[in-house]
C-alpha positions in Angstrom: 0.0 0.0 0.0 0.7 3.8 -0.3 2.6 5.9 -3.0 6.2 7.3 -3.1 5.4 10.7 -4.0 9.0 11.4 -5.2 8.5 8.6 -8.3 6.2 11.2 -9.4 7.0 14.1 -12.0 4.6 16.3 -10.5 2.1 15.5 -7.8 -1.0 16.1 -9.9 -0.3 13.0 -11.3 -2.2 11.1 -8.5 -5.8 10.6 -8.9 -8.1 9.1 -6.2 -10.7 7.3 -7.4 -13.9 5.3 -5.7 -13.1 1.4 -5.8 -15.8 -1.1 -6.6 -16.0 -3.2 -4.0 -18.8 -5.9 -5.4 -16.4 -7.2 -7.9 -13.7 -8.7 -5.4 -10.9 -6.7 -7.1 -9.3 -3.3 -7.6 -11.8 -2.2 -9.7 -12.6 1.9 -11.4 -15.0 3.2 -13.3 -13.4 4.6 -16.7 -14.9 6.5 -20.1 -11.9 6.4 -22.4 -8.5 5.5 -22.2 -5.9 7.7 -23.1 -2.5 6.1 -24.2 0.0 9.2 -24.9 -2.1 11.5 -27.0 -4.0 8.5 -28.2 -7.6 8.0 -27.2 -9.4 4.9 -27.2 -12.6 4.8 -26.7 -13.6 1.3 -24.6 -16.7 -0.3 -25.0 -16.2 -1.5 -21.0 -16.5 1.4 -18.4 -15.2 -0.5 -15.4 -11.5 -1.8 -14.9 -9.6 -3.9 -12.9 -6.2 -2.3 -11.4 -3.7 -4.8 -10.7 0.1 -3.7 -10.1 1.0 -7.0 -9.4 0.7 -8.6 -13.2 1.3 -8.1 -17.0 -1.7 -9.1 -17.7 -3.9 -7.4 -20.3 -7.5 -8.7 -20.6 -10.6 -7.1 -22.4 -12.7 -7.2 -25.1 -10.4 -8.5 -28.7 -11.1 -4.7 -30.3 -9.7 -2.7 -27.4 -7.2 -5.1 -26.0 -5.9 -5.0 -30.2 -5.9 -0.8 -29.9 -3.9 -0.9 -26.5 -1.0 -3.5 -27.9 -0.9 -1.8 -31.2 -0.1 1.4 -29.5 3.0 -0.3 -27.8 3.8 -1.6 -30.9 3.9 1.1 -32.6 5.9 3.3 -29.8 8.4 1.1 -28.8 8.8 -0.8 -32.3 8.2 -4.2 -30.7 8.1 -7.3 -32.4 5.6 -9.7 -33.0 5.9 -13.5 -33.3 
């Protein structure tokens, strides 16, 4: 738990936000995504926040607009 306030650029970045409790996880409400100056509109509007994990699970049209950003910025390969 907590945050180290100095692994921030600037303390605006931190954003409290109300947890949904019902699901069992770390879960936010979201509208959009925004990925650099990239937005990608989601057709899900809650999310699961897990620090702990790579993981990156969703619906095949958003989850395919996330990795192809990454793709695309840090020229990543794809087997």
């Amino acid at each position: 738990g907590g945050s180290d306030i100095e692994a921030f650029a600037d303390s605006d970045d931190i954003r409290y936000l109300k947890v949904y409790a019902q699901t069992g996880y770390w879960a936010v409400q979201i509208s959009d995504i925004m990925m650099w100056e990239h937005k990608i509109v989601t057709s899900v509007k809650l999310a699961i926040v897990d620090t702990g994990t790579s993981l990156l699970i969703g619906p095949k049209n958003d989850v395919h607009s996330i990795f192809s950003l990454f793709i695309k910025k840090y020229n990543c390969a794809v087997s």
